[in-house]
N, C-alpha and C positions, 0 to 999 in steps of 0.2 A: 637573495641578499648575502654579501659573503660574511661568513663571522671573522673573518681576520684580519686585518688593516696590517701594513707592516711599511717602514721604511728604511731606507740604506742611507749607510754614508762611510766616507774613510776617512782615516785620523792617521797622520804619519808619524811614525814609531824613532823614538821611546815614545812611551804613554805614560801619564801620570793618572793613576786613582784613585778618588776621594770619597768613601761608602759611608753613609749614614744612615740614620731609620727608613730612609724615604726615600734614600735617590743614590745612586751613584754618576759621580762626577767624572770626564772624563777629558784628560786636557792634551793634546798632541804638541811634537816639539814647534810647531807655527803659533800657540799658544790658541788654538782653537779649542772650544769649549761645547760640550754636547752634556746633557744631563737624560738618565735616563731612570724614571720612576721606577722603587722596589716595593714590587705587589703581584700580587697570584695574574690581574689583567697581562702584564706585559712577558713576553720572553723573549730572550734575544739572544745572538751566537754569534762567535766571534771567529772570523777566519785568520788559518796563518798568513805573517807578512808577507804582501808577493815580491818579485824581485825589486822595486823600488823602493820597497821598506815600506808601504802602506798595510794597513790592516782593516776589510771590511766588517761592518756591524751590521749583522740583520734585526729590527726591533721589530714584532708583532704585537699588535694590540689584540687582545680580545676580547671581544661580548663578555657579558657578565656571566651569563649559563656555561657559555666552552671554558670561559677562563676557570671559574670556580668545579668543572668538572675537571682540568688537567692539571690544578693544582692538586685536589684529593687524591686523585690516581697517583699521581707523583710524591706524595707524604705518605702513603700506606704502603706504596711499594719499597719506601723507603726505611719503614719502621719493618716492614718486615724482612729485612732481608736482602730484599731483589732489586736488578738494576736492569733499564733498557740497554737491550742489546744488539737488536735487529729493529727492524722496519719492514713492510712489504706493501704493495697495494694488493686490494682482491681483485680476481682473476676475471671480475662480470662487472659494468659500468653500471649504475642504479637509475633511478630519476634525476633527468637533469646532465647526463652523460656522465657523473663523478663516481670516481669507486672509493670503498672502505677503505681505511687505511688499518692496518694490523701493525699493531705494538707490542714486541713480544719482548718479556721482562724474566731475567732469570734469577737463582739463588743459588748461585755458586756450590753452597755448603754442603746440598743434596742433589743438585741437578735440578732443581725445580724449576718450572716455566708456567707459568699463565701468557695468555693475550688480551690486550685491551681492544676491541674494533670499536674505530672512532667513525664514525660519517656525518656530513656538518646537518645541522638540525635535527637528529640525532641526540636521545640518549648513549654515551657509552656502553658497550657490551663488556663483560669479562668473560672468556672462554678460558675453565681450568685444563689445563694439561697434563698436569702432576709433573711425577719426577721420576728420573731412569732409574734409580734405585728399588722402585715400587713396583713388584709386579701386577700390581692390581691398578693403575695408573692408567690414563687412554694413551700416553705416549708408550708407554713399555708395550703397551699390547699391541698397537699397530706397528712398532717397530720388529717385535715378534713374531707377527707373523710376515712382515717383507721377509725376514729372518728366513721363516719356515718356507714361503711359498716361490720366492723368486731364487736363480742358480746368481751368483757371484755377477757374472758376465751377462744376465740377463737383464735389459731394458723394460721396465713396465711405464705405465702410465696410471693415474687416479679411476678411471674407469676399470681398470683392471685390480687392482687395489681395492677399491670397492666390492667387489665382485666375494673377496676370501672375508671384507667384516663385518660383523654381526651388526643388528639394529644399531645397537648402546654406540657403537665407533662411526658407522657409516655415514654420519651425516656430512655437507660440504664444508663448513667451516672445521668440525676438527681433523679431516684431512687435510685440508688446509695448515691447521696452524702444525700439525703434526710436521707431517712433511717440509714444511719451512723450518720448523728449527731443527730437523735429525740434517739438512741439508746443512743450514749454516753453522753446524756443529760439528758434519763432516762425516757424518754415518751414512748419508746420501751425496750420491754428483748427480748435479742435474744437468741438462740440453736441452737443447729446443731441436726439433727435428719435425720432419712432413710427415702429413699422412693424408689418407683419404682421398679420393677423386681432385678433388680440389686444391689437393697440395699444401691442405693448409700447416700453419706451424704449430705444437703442441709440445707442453712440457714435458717431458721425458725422464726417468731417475733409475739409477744403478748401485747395487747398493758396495760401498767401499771396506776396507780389511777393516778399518774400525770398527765397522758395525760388526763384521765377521766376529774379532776378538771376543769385543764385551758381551757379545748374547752365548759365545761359546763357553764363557768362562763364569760361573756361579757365582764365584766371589766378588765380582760387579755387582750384584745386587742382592739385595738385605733377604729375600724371602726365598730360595734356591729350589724349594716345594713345589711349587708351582704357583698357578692362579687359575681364578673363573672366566670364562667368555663365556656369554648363555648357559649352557649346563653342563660343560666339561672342561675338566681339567686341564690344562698343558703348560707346559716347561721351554724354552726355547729348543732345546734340542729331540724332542720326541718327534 
């Protein structure tokens, strides 16, 4: 059963808005009238005008469980701090043919990142990431060591990346969320390219001068000593 209901419609612009406890009102220059109830069930987004001056509404309804989960998620990330900033699906389809969806939320002020993984029926996951400032962080460390192990101009992949870390890092999901934001943050480029008898397509990453600078340079993050991975010490440039 799906948890989201959602329906469309366009309203031709200007628009007039009328917002009270419970609804906002929504009336186009045809005097056409849509109301759309204000509560944690419903969300809705609003496209820019296409060339006719029309402007599409998408409203989804949801279940009481998704609703009241994506409401919280979105007041806590918002008292603390942080803001959606990416989107991705996960890389394997579940039960049902559906994949996770990953919501990755950041805090500007330090670099900070979490992920939300939603899948419907599903409780919500939080996967912490930390922040690049931190070198005791799971993003600082896997980004230190692409740092240490791979040349500028050299292509790896997750199976190879795996391969250089430790228990605490190796799992799929924080590679996962790891790698999704050093990319859309621009310390990684990614590809799709072939491999294997089969030809088949597989993601690919390289790591770019950003990522060069900030691991090269101490003063990018707060703790310049070092940090722990298992039982030794390392710095990004050792």
């Amino acid at each position: 059963m799906e948890s989201r209901k959602h329906t469309e419609f366009k309203l031709a612009g200007p628009l007039k808005f009328e917002i009270t406890s419970s609804e906002i009102t929504i009336v186009d220059k045809f005097e056409n009238i849509n109301s759309i109830p204000l509560n944690p069930n419903v969300i809705f987004k609003i496209s820019d005008p296409d060339d006719d001056g029309y402007v599409l509404f998408d409203v989804s309804y949801l279940e009481h469980k998704q609703a009241k989960q994506t409401f919280l998620s979105q007041t806590e990330a918002h008292v603390n701090g942080y803001t959606l900033f990416h989107t991705n699906l996960s890389n394997s389809f579940g039960y049902g043919g559906k994949r996770s969806v990953f919501e990755y939320y950041k805090r500007e002020s330090d670099l900070s990142y979490y992920a939300l993984i939603k899948k419907e029926g599903k409780e919500d996951k939080k996967l912490q990431l930390g922040n690049l400032t931190d070198p005791n962080s799971r993003i600082f460390q896997v980004a230190c060591i692409i740092h240490k192990k791979f040349l500028k101009d050299k292509t790896f992949d997750k199976r190879e990346l795996t391969q250089y870390l430790p228990p605490p890092l190796n799992g799929a999901r924080i590679i996962k969320g790891t790698l999704d934001v050093l990319t859309k943050e621009g310390y990684l480029k990614s590809d799709t390219v072939k491999s294997g008898k089969r030809n088949r397509d597989k993601e690919a990453f390289t790591k770019t001068e950003k990522l060069e600078k900030y691991m090269s340079d101490p003063r990018s993050w707060q703790k310049p000593n070092g940090f722990n991975i298992g039982s030794s010490t390392m710095t990004p440039n050792q």
